[in-house]
N, C-alpha and C positions, 0 to 999 in steps of 0.2 A: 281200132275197130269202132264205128257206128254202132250203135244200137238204138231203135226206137223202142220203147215201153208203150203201150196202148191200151185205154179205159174205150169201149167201147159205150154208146150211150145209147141204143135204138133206132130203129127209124122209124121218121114221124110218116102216121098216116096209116100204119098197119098194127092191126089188132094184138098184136104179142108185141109192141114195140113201148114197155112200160121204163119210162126216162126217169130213174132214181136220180136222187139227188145224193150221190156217196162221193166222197173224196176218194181218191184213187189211193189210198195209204199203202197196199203191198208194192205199186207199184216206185212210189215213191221212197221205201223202204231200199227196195232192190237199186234202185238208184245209188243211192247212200253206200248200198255196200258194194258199190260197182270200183275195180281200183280206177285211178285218176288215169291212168294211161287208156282210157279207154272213153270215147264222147259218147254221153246220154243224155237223148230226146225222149218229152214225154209228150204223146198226142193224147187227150181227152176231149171224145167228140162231143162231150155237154159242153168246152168250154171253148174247143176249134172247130165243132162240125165234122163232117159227117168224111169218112175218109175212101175216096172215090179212087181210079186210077190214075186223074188228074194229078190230083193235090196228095197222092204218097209220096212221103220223103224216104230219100237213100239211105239206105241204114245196110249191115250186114246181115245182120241178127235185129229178129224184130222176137218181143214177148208182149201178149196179149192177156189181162187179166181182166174176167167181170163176174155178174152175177149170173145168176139163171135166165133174169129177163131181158137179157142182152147176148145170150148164146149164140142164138143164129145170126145175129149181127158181128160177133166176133168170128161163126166160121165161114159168113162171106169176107170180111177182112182177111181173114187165113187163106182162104182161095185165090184172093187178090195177088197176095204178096207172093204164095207158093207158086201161081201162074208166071212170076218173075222170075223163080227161082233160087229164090230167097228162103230161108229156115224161121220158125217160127213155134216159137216156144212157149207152151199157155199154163196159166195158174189160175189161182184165186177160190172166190167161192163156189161155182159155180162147178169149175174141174174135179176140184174135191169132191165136192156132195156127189155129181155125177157119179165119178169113180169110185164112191165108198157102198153107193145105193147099187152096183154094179159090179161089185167086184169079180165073178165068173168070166166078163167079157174084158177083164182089166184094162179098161178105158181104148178098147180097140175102135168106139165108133168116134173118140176123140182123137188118135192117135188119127186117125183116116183125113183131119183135117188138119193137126197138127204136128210135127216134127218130132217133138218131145213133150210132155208134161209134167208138170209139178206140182206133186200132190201133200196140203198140209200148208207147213210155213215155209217158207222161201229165208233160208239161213244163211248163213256167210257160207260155212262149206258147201254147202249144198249149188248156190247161187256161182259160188267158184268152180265146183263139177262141171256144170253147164258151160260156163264160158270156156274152160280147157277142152272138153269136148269138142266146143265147135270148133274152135283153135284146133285143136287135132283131124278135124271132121267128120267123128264118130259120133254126132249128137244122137243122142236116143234116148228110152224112157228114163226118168229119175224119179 
């Protein structure tokens, strides 16, 4: 199975499009704990630009992790990839705070963009749930 991991970084030119300068660490994390039978790509648009319909690479499974001020850039990225037909599965800090600031609507207006989420730290079990799932093609909240 492919998988792409995705740092969204903003877009330049619009008012909420604030370009942190963070290393993508959960994502790289999740990498790490990815097992080896399985190839993983990391796209960060601070360091590849900005990812278009063009320039998405094939993956099976894509996960998407950033902060707050890269959200809507993460759920046009999500739009993107779901318009293919593609699963798409979000973390980070961003999902969390969302979802913890929101618990009543348990992350239904992320779910709306997203496949699955995952809320907190991204663990080996955890991070293993997800891939058997979509292996199964059960993916859902975690």
């Amino acid at each position: 199975m492919k998988i792409l991991l995705i740092m969204p970084g903003g877009r330049k030119g619009l008012v909420w499009a604030v370009r942190p300068w963070v290393a993508p660490g959960g994502i790289v994390t999740l990498a790490g704990m990815t097992p080896e039978h399985h190839h993983v790509s990391i796209w960060s648009e601070l360091a590849h630009g900005t990812l278009t319909e063009e320039n998405l690479p094939e993956a099976d499974l894509y996960g998407i992790s950033g902060l707050t001020s890269t959200r809507f850039e993460a759920y046009r990225i999500a739009r993107m990839i779901r318009k293919r037909g593609k699963k798409v599965v979000a973390g980070g800090f961003d999902v969390t705070g969302h979802y913890r600031d929101d618990p009543e609507n348990n992350g239904k207006e992320q779910l709306s963009f997203f496949d699955a989420i995952l809320i907190g730290r991204g663990t080996p079990p955890v991070w293993q749930q997800i891939l058997t799932d979509f292996e199964r093609a059960s993916l859902g909240q975690v």
